[in-house]
C-alpha positions in Angstrom: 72.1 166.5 204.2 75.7 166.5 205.2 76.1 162.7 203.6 74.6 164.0 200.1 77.0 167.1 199.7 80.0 164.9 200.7 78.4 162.4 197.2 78.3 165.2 195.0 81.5 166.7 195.9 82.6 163.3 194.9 81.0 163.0 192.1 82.0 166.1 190.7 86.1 165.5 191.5 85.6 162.3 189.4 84.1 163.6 186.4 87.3 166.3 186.9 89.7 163.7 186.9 88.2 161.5 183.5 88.1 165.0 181.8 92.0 165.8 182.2 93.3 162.1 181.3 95.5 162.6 177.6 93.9 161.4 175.0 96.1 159.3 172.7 96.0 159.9 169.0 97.2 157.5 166.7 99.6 158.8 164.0 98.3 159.3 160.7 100.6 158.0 158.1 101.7 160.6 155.5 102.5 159.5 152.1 105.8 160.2 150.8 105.8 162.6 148.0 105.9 161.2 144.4 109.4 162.1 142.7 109.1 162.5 138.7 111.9 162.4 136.3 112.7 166.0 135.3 113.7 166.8 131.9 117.2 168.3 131.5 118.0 172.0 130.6 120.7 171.4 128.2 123.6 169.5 126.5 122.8 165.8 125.0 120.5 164.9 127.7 118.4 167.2 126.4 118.6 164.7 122.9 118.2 161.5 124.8 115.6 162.7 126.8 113.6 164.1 123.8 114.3 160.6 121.7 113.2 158.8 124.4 109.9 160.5 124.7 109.0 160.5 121.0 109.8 156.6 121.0 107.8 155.9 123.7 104.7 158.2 122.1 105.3 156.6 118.6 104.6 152.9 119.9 106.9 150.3 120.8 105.5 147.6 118.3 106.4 150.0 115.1 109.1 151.9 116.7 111.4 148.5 117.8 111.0 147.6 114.0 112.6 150.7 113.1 115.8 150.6 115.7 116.0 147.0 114.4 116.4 148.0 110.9 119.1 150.8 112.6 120.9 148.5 114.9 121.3 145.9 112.0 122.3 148.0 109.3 124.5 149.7 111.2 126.3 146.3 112.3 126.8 145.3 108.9 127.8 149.0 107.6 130.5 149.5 109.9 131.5 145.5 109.9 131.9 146.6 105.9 133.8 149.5 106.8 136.7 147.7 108.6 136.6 145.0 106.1 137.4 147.8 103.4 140.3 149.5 105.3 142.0 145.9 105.6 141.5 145.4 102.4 143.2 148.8 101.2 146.3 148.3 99.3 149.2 150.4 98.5 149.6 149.0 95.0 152.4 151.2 94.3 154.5 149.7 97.5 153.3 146.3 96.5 154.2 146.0 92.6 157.4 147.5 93.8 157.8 144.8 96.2 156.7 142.4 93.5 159.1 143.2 91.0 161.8 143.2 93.7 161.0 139.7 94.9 160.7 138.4 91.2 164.2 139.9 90.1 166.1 138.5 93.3 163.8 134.5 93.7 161.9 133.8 91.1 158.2 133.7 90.8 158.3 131.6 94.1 159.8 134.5 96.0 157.4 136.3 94.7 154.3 133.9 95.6 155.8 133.8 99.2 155.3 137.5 99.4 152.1 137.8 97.8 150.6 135.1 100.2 152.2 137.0 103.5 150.7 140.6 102.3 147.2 140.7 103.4 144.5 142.1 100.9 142.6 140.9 97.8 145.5 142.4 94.7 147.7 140.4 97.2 145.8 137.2 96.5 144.8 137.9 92.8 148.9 137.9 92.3 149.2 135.3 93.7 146.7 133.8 91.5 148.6 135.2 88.6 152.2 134.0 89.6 150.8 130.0 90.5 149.9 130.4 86.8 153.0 131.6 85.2 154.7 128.5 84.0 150.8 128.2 81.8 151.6 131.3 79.8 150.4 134.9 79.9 146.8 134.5 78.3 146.1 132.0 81.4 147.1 134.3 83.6 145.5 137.4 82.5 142.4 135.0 82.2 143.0 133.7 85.8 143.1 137.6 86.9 140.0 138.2 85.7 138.0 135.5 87.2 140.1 135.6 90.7 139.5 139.5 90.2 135.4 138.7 90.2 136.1 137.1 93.0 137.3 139.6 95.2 135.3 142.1 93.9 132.5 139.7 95.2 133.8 139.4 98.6 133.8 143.3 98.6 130.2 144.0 98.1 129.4 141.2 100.5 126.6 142.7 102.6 125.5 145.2 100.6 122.1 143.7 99.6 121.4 143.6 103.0 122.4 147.2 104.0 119.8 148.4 101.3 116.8 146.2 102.3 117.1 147.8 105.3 117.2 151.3 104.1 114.1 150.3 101.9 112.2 148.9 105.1 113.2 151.7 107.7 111.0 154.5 106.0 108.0 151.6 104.6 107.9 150.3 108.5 107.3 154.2 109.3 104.9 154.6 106.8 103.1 151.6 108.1 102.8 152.5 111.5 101.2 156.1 110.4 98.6 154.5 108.4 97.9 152.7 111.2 98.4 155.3 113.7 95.9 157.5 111.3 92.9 154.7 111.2 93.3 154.0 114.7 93.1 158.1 115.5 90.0 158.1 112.2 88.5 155.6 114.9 88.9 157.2 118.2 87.3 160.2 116.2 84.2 157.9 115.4 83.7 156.5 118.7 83.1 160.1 120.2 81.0 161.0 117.7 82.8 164.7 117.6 86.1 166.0 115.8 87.7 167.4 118.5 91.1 168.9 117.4 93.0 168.0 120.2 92.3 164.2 119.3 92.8 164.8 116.5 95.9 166.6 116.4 97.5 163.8 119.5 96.2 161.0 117.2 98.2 162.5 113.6 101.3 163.6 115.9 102.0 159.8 117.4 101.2 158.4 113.6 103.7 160.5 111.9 106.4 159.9 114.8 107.0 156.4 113.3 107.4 157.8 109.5 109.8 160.3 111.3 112.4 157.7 112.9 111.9 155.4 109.5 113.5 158.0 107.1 116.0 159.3 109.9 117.3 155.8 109.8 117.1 155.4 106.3 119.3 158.4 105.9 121.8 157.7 108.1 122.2 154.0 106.6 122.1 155.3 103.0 124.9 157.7 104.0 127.0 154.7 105.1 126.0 153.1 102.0 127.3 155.5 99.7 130.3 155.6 101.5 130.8 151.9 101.0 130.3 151.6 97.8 132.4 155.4 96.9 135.5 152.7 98.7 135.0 149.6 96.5 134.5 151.7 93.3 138.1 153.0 94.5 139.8 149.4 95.6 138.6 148.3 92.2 139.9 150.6 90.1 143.5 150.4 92.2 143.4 146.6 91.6 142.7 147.1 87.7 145.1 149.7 87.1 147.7 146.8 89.6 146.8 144.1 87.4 147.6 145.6 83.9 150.9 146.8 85.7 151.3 143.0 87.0 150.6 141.5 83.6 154.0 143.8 82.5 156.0 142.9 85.3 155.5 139.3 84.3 156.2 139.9 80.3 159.3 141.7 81.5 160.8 139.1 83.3 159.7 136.4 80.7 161.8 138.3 78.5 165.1 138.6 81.3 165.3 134.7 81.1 
């Protein structure tokens, strides 16, 4: 009787002992929280962050198009720009510098100076002068054509800046009658006008016909500007050349 108490005293200290050993739990592995972009309160970032989002919700196919038509347009515009300021001329300074040249060397004084001076009324005197020894009528006739000329080198790149203005706003329209059967089908495939598929469906179509005009206005502005500065280097290098044309008589007649 002893012998059995002594087993189940036994028994009962071991059961004791598995119940108190730790149990080990593994770790569980949290996931790290997901960190979005937020959008800023104020100040350009505000603009680019708005741009952004409305480029990405008008399409990329459509939408690239469009900042093609900007980025090229805009290369040539401002490549015509700096051309035109070059090519600006004070014609006053220069006929004075002219006259100068021809009273104190000659006509090839003259030439020499015209062909250091930078600008086109700089090269059409030059023009002029390596005709004097033919007689006024050639000359006047070699102003003209030399004249076309320039004024052709002037307008360089202007055809180009205007097909893009043209395609800008045609690519946006594009893209929202696209946009509009592609939301017309969306509509037919649930089989219910719902306004809110509607509405998202019209709002990403019309994004594209949004950026097309914006870039169409901006290039058209640069365009008139352009063409505002030719109009004035031509008539500065008409006005020049009928003041060249006297300079010349007048020193035909000091020989």
């Amino acid at each position: 009787m002893m012998g059995a108490s002594i087993a189940v005293a036994q028994e009962i200290s071991a059961s004791t002992a598995d119940s108190t050993q730790v149990v080990e739990v593994a770790p569980v592995a949290v996931a790290a929280p997901v960190v979005t972009e937020a959008a800023p309160q104020s100040g350009l970032g505000v603009v680019h962050y708005q741009v952004k989002t409305k480029f990405i919700e008008g399409g990329a196919g459509f939408m690239s198009s469009i900042l093609l038509c900007l980025i090229f347009g805009l290369a040539l515009a401002l490549e015509r720009v700096i051309y035109l300021n070059l090519a600006t001329t004070n014609t006053v300074k220069l006929l004075k510098s002219v006259e100068d040249a021809l009273d104190a060397g000659g006509v090839d004084a003259a030439k020499e100076l015209c062909r250091n001076t930078r600008g086109p009324l700089a090269s059409i005197f030059y023009q002029g002068l390596d005709r004097e020894a033919q007689g006024l009528d050639i000359v006047e006739k070699s102003i003209i054509s030399y004249g076309g000329v320039q004024m052709g080198l002037l307008e360089r790149g202007l055809s180009w800046i205007a097909l893009f203005i043209a395609l800008a706003p045609m690519l946006g329209f594009l893209g929202t009658v696209i946009g509009m059967i592609i939301a017309f089908d969306n509509i037919q495939i649930a089989g219910d006008v719902s306004p809110t598929l509607v509405a998202g469906g019209i709002k990403v179509a019309l994004i594209t016909t949004v950026f097309g005009l914006i870039v169409a206005i901006i290039l058209q502005i640069f365009y008139n500007t352009i063409v505002a500065k030719i109009d004035s280097i031509t008539n500065k290098m008409e006005d020049a050349s009928i003041s060249f044309i006297d300079l010349l008589v007048k020193h035909n007649l000091k020989k």
